[in-house]
MOPAC internal coordinates of N, CA, C and O (Angstrom, degrees):
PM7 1SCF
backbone

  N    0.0000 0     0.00 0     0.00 0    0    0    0
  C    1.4238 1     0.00 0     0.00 0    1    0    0
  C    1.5212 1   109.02 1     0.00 0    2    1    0
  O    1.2310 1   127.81 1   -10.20 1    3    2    1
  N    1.5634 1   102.58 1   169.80 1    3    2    1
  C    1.6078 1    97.95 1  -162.07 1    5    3    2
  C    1.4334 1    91.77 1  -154.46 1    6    5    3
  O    1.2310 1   120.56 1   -34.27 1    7    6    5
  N    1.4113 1   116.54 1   145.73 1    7    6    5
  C    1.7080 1   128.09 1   170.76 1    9    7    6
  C    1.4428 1    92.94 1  -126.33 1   10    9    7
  O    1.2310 1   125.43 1   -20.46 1   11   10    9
  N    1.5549 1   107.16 1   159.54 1   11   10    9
  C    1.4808 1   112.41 1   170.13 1   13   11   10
  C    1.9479 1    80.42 1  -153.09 1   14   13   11
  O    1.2310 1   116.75 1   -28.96 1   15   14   13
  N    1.6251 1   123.78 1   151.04 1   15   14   13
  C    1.0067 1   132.46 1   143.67 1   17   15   14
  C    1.5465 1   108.01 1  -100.31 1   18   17   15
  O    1.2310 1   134.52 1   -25.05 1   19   18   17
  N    1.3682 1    89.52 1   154.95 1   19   18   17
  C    1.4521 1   123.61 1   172.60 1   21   19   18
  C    1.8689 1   118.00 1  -132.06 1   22   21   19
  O    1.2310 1   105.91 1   -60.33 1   23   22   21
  N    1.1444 1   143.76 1   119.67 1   23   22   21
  C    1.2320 1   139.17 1  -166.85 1   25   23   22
  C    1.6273 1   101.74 1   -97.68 1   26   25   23
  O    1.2310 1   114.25 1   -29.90 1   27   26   25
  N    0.7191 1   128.49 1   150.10 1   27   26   25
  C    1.6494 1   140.30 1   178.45 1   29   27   26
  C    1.4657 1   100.30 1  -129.48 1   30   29   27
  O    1.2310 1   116.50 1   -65.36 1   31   30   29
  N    1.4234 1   124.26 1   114.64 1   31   30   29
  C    1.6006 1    99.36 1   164.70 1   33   31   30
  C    1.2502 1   115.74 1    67.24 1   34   33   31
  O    1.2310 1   129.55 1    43.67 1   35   34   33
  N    1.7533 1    99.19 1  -136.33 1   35   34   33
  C    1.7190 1   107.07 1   154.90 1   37   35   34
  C    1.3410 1   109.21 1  -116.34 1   38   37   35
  O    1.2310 1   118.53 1  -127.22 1   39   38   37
  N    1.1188 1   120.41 1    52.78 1   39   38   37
  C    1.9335 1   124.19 1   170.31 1   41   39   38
  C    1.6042 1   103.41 1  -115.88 1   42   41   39
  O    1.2310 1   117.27 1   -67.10 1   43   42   41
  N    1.1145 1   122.80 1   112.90 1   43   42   41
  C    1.6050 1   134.56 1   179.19 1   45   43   42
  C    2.1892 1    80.80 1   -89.79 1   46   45   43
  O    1.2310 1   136.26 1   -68.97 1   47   46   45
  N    1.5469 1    86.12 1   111.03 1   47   46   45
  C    1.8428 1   103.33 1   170.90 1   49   47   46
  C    1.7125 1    90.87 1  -101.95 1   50   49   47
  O    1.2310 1   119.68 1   -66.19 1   51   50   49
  N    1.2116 1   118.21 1   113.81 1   51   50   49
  C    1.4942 1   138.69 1   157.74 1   53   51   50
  C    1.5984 1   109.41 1   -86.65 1   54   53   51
  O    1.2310 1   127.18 1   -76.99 1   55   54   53
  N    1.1779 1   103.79 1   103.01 1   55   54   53
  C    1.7168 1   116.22 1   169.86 1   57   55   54
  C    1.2501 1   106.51 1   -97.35 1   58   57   55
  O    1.2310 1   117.33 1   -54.85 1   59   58   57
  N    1.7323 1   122.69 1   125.15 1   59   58   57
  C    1.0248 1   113.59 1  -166.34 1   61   59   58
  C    2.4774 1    98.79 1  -140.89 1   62   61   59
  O    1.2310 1   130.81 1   -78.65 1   63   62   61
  N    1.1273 1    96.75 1   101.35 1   63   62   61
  C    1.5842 1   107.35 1  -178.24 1   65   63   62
  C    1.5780 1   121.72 1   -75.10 1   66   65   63
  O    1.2310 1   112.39 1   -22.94 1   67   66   65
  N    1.1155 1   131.96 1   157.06 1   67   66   65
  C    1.1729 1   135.10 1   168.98 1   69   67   66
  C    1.6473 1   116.75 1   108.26 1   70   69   67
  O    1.2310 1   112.58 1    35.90 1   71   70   69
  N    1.5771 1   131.61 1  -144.10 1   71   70   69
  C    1.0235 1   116.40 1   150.08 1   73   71   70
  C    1.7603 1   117.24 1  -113.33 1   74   73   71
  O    1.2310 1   125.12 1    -5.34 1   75   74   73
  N    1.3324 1   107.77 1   174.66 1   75   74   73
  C    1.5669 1   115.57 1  -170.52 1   77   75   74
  C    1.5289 1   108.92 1  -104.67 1   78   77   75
  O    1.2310 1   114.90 1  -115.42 1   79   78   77
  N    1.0972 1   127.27 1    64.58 1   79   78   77
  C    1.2613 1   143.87 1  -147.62 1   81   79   78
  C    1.6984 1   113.27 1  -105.07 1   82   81   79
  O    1.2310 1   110.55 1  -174.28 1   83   82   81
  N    1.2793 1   135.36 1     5.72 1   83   82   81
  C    1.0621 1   131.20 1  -142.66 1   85   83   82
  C    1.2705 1   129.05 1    75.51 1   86   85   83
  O    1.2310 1   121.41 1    -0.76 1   87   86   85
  N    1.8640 1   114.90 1   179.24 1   87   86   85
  C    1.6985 1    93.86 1   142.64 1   89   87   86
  C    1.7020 1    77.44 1   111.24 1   90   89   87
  O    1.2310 1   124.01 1    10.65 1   91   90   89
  N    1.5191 1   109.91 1  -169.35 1   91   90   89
  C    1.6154 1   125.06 1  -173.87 1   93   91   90
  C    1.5562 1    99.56 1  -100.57 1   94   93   91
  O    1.2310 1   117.42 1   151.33 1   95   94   93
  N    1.2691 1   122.51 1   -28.67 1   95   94   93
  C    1.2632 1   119.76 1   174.52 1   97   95   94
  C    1.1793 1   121.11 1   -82.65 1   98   97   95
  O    1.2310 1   115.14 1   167.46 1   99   98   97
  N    1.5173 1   126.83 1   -12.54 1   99   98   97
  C    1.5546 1   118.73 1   158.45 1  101   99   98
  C    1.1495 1   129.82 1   -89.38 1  102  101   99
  O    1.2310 1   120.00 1   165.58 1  103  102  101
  N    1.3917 1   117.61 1   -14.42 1  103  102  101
  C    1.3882 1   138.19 1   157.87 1  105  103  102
  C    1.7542 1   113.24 1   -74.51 1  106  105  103
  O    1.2310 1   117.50 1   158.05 1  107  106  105
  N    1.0770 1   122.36 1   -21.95 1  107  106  105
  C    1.4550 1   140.37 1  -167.95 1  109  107  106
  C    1.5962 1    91.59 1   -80.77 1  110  109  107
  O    1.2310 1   111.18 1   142.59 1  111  110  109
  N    1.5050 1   134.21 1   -37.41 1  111  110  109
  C    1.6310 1   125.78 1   175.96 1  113  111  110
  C    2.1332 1   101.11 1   -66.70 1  114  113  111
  O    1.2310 1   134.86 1   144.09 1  115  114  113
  N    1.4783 1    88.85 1   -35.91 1  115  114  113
  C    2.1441 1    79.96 1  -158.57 1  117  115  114
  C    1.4040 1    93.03 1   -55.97 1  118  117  115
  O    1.2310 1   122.90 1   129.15 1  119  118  117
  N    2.0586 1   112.04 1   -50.85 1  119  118  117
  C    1.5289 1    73.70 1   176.34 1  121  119  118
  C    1.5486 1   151.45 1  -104.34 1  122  121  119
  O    1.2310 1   144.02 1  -151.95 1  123  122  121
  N    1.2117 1    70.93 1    28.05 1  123  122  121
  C    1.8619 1    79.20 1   157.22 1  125  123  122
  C    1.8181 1   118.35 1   -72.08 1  126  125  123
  O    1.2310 1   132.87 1   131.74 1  127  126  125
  N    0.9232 1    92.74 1   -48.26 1  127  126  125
  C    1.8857 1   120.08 1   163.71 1  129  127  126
  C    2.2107 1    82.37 1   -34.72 1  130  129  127
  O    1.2310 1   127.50 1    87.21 1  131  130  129
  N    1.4459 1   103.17 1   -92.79 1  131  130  129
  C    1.4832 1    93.72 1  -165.40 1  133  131  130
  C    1.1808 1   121.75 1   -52.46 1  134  133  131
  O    1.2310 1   119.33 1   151.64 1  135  134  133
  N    1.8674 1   118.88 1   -28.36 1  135  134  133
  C    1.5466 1    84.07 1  -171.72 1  137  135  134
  C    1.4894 1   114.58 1   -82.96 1  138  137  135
  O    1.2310 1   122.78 1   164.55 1  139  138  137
  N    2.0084 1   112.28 1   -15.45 1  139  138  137
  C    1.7418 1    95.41 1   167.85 1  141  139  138
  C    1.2016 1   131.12 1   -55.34 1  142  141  139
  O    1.2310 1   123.49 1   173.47 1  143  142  141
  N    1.5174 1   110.92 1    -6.53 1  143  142  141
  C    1.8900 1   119.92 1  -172.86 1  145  143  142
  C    1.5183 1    87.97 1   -87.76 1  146  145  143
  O    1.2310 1   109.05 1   134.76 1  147  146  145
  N    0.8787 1   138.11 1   -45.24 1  147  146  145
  C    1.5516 1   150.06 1  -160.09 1  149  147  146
  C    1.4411 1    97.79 1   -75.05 1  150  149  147
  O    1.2310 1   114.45 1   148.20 1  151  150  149
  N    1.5249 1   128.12 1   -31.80 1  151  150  149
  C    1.7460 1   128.10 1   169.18 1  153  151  150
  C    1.5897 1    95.65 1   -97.99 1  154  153  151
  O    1.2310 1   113.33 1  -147.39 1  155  154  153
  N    1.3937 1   130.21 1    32.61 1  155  154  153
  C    0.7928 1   126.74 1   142.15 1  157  155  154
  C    1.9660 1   115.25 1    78.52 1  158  157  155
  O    1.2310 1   131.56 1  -170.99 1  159  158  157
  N    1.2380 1    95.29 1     9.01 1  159  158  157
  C    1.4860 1   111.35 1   158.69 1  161  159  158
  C    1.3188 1   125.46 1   -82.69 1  162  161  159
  O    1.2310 1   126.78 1   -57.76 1  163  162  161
  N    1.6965 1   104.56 1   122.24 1  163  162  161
  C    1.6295 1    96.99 1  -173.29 1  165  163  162
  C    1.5287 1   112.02 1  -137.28 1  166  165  163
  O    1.2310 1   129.46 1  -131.71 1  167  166  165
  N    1.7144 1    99.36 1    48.29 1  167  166  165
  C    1.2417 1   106.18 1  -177.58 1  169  167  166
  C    1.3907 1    90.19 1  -157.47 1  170  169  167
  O    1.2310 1   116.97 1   -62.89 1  171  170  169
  N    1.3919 1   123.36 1   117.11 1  171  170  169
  C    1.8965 1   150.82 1  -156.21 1  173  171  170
  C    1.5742 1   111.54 1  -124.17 1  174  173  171
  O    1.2310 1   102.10 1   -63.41 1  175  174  173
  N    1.1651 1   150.32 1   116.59 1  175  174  173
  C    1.0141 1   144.31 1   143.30 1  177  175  174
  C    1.2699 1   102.83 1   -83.10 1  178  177  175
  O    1.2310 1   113.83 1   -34.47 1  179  178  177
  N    1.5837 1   129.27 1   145.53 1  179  178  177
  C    1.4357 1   127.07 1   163.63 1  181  179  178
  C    1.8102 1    90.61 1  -111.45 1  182  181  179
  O    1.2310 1   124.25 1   -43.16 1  183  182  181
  N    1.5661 1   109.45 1   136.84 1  183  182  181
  C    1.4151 1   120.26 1   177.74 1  185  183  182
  C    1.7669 1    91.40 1  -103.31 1  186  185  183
  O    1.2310 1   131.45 1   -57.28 1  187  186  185
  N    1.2716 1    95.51 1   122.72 1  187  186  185
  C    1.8747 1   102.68 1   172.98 1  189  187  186
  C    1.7112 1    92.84 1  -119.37 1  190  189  187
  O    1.2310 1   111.56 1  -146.99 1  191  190  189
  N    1.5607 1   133.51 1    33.01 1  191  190  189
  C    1.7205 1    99.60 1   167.83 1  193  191  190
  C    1.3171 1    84.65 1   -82.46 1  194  193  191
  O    1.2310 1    75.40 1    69.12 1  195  194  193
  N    0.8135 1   175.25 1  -110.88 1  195  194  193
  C    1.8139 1   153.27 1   -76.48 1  197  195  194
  C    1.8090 1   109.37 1   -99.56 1  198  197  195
  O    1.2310 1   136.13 1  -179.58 1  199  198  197
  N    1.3542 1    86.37 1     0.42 1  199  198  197
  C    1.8656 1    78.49 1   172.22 1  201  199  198
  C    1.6778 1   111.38 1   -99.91 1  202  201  199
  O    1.2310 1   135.84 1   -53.92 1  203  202  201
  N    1.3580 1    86.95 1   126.08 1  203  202  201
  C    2.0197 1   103.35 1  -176.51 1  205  203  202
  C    1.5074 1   129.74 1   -67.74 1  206  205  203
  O    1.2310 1   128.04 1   152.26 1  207  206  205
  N    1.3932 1   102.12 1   -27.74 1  207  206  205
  C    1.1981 1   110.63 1   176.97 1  209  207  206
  C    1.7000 1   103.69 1  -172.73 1  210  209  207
  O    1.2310 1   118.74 1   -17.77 1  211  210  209
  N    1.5295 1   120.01 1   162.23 1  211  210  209
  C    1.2350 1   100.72 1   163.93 1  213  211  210
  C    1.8175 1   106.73 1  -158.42 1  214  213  211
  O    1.2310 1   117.76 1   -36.51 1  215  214  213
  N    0.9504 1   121.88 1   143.49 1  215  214  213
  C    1.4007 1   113.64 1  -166.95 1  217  215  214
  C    1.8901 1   113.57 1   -93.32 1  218  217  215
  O    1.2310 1   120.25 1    22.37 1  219  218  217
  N    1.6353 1   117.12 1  -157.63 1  219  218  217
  C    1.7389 1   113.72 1   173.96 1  221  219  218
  C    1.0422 1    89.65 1   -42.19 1  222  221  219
  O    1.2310 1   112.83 1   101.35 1  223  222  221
  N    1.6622 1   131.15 1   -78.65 1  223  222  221
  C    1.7608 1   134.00 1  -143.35 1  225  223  222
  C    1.3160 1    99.77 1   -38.11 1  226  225  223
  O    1.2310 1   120.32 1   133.47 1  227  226  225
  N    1.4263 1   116.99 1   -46.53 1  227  226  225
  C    1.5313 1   109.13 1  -160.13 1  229  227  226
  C    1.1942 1   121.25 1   -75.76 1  230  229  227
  O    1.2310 1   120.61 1   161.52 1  231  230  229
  N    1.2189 1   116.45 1   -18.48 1  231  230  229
  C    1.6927 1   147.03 1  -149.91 1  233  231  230
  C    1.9110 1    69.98 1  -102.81 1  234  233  231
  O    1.2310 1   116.87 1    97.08 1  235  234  233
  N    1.2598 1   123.55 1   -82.92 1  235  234  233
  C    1.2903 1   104.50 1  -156.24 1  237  235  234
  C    1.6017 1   113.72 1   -64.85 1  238  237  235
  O    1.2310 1   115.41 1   169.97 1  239  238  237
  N    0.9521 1   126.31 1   -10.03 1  239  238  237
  C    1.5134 1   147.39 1   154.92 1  241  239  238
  C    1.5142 1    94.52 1   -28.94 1  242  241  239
  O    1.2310 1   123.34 1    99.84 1  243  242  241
  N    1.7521 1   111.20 1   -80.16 1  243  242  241
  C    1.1753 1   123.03 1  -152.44 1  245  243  242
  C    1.6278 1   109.55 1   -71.40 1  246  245  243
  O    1.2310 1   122.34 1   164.67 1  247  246  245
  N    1.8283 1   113.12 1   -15.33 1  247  246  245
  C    1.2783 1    95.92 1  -177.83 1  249  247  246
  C    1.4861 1   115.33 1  -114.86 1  250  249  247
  O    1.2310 1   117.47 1  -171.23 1  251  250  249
  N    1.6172 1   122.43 1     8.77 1  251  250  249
  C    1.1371 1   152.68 1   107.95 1  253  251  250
  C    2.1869 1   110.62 1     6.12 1  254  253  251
  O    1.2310 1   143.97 1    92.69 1  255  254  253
  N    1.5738 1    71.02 1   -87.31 1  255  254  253
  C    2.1547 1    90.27 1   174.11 1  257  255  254
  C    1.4860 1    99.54 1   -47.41 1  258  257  255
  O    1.2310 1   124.94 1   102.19 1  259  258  257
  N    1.6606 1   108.12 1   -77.81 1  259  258  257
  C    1.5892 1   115.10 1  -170.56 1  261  259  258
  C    1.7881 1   117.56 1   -29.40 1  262  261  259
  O    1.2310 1   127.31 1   136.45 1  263  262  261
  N    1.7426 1   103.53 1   -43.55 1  263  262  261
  C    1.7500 1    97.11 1  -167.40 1  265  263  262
  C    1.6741 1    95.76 1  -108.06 1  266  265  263
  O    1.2310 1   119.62 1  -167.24 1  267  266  265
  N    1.6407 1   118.34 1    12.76 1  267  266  265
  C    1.8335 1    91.77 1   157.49 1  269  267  266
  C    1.9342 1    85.86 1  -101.33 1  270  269  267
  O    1.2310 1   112.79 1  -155.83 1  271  270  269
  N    0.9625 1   131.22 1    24.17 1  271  270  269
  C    1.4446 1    95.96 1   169.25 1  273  271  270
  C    1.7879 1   103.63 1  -117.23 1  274  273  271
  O    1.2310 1   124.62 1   173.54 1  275  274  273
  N    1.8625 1   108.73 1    -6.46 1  275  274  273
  C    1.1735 1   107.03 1  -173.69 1  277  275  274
  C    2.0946 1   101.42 1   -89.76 1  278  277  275
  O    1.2310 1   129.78 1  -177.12 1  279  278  277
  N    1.2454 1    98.75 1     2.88 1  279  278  277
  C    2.0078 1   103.43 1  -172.97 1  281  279  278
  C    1.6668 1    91.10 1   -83.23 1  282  281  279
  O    1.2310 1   117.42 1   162.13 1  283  282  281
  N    1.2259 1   122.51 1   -17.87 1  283  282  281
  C    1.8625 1   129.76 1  -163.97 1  285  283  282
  C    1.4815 1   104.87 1  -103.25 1  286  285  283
  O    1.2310 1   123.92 1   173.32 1  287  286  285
  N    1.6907 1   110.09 1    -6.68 1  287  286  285
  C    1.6498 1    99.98 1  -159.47 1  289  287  286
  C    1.4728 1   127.26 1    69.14 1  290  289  287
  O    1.2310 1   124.61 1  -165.69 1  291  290  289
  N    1.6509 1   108.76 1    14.31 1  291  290  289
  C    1.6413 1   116.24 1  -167.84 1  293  291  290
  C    1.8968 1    93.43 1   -90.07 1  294  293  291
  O    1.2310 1   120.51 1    33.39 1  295  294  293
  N    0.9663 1   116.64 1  -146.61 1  295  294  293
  C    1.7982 1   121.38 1  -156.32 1  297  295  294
  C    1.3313 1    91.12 1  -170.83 1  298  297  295
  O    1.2310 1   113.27 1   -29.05 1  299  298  297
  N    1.5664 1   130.34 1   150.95 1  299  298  297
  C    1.0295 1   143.91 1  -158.06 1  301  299  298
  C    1.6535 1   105.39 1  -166.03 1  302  301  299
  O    1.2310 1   122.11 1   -55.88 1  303  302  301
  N    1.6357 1   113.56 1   124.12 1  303  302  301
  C    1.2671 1   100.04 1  -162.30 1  305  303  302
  C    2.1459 1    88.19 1  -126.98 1  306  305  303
  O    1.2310 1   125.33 1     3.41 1  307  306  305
  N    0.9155 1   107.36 1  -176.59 1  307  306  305
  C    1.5297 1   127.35 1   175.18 1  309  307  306
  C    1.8361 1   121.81 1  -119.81 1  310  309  307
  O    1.2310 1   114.61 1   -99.21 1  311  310  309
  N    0.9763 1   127.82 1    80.79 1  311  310  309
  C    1.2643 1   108.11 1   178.87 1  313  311  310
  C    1.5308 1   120.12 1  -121.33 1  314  313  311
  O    1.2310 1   122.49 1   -32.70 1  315  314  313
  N    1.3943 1   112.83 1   147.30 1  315  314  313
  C    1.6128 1   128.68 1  -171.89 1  317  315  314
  C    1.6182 1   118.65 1    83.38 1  318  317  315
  O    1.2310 1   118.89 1   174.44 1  319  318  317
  N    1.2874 1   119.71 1    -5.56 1  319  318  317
  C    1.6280 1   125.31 1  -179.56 1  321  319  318
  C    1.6462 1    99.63 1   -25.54 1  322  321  319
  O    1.2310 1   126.10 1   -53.62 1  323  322  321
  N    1.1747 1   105.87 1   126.38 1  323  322  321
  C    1.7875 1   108.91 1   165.36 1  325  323  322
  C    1.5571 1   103.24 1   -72.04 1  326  325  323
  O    1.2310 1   129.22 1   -17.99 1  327  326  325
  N    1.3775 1    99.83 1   162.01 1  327  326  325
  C    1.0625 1   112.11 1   171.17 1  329  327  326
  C    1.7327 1   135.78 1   -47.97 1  330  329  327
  O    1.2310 1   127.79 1   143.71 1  331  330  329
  N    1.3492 1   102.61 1   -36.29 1  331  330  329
  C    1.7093 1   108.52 1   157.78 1  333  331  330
  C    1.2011 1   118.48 1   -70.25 1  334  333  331
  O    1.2310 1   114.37 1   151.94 1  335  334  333
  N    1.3638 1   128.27 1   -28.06 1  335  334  333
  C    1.5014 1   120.39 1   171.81 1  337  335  334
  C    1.3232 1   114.79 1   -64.61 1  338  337  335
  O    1.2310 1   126.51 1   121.48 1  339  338  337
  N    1.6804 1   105.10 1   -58.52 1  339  338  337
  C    1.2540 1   109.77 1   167.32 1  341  339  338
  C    1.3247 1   133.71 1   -35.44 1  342  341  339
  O    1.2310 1   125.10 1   142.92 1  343  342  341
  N    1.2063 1   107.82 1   -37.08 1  343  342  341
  C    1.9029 1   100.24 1   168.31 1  345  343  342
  C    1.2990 1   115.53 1   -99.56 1  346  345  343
  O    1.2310 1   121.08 1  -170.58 1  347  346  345
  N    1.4693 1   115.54 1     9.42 1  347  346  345
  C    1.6294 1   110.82 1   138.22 1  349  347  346
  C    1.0099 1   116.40 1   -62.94 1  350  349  347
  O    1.2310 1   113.54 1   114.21 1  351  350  349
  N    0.9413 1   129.83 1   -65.79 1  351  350  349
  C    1.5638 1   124.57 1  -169.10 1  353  351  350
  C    1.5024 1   114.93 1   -62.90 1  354  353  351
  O    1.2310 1   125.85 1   156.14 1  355  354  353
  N    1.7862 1   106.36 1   -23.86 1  355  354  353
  C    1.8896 1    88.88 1   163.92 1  357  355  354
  C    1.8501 1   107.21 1   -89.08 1  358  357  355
  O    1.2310 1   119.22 1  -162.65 1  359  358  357
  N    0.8091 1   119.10 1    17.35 1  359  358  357
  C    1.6456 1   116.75 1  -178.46 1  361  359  358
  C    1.9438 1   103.47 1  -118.91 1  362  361  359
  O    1.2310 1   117.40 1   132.12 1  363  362  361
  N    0.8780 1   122.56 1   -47.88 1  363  362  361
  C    1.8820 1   108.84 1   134.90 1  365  363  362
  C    1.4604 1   141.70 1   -66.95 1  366  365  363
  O    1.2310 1   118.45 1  -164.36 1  367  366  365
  N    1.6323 1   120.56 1    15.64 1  367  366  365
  C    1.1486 1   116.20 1  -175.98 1  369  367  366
  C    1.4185 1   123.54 1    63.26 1  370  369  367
  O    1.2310 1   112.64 1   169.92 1  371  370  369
  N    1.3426 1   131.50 1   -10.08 1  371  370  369
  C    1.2949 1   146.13 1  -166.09 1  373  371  370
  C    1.6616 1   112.32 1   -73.14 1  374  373  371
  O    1.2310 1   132.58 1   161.43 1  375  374  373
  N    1.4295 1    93.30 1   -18.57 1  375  374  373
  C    1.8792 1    92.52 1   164.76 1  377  375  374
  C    1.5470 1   120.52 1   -74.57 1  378  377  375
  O    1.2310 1   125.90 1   169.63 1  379  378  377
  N    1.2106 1   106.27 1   -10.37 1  379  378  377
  C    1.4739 1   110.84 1   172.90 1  381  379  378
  C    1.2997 1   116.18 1   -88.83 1  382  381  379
  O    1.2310 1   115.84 1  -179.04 1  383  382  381
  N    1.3890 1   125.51 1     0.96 1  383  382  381
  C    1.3835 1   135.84 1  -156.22 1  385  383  382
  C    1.8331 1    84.89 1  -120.36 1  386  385  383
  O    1.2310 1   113.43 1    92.16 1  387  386  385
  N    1.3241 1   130.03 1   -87.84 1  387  386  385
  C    1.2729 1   163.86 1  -161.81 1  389  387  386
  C    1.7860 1    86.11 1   -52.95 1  390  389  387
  O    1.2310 1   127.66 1   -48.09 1  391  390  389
  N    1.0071 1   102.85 1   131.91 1  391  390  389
  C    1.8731 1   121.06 1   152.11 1  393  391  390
  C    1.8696 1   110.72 1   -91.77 1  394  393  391
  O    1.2310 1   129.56 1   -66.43 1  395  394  393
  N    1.1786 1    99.19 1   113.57 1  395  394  393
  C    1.3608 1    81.28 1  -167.72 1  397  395  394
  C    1.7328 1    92.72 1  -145.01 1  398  397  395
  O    1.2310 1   126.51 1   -48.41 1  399  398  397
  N    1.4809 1   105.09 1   131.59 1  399  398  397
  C    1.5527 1   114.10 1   153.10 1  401  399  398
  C    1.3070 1   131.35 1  -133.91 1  402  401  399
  O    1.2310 1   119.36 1    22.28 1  403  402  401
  N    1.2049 1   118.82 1  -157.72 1  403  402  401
  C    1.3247 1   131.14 1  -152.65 1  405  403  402
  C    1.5912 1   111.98 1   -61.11 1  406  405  403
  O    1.2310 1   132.05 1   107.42 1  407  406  405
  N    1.5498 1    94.33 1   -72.58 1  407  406  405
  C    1.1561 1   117.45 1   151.68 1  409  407  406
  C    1.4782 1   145.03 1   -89.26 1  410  409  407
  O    1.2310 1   118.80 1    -3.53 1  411  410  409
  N    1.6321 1   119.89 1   176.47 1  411  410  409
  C    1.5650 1   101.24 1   160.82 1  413  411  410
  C    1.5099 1   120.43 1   -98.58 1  414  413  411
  O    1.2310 1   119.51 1   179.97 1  415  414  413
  N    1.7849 1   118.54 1    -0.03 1  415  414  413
  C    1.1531 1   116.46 1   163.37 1  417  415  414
  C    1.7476 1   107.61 1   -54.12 1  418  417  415
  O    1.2310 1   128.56 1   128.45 1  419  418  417
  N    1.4534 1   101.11 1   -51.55 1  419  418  417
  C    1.7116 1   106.43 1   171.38 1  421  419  418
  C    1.4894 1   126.85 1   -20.31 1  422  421  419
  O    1.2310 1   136.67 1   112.34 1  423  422  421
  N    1.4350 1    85.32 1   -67.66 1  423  422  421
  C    1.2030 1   108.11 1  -158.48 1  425  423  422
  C    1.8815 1    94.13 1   -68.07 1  426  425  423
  O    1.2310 1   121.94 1   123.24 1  427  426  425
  N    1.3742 1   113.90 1   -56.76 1  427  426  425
  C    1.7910 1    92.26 1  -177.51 1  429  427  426
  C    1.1037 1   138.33 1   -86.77 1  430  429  427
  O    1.2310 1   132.59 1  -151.40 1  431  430  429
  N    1.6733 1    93.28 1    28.60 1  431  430  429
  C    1.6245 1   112.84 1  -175.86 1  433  431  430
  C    1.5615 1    91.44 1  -107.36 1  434  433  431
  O    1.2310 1   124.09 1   150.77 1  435  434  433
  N    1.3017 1   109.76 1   -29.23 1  435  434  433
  C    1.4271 1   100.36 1   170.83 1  437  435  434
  C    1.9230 1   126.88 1   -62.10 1  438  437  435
  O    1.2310 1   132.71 1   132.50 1  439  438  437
  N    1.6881 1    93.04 1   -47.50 1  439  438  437
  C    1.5421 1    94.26 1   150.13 1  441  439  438
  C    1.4339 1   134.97 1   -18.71 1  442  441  439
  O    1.2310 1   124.35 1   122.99 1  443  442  441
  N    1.2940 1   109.26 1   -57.01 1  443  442  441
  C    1.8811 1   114.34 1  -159.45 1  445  443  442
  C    1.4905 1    86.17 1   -96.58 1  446  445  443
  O    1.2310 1   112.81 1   176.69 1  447  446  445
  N    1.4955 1   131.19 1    -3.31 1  447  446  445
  C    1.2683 1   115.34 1   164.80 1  449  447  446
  C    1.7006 1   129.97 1   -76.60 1  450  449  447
  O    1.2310 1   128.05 1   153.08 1  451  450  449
  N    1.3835 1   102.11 1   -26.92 1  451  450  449
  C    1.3295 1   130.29 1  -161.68 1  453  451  450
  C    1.6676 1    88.84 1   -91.66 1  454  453  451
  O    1.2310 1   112.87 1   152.70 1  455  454  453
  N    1.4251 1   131.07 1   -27.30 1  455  454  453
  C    1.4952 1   118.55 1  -153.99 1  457  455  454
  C    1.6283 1    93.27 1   -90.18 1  458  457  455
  O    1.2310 1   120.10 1   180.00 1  459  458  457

């Protein structure tokens, strides 16, 4: 698995490839998640098109990210979920939890909407 940041503005876009499987490498994105809160970024897109599948770990991974950035007042968005992820999150309810779109243009266009 693989992360790369990209900064937009003030939106830290976390692209994150492979699968979400547990392990040191699925835990290896949250803290990336803390230390951008820690440089004082409090606005996250997580990019999931390149993630294949991902199991609980990852799922608690993702809501892990979501509530250390919601303890700061930061925002946490979802963008590119494939279609199998995506109906994880409607088969855990977790789409009601997660802001999540298509893209991550979406998603940090949604940003400057909200500011």
């Amino acid at each position: 698995m693989a992360t790369k940041v990209k900064v937009v503005k003030d939106v830290a876009v976390l692209s994150v490839s492979g699968k979400l499987m547990g392990g040191h490498e699925t835990w290896a994105v949250h803290e990336k998640v803390k230390s951008l809160i820690a440089d004082g970024i409090t606005k996250i897109v997580i990019d999931l098109a390149k993630v294949k599948w991902l199991n609980s770990q990852g799922l608690g991974m993702l809501m892990a990210s979501h509530t250390s950035l919601k303890k700061i007042k930061g925002d946490f968005k979802i963008a590119g979920a494939t279609e199998k992820v995506n109906s994880l999150f409607m088969i855990t309810k977790l789409i009601t939890i997660f802001d999540t779109h298509a893209t991550t243009e979406e998603a940090v266009a949604e940003f400057s909407k909200q500011a």
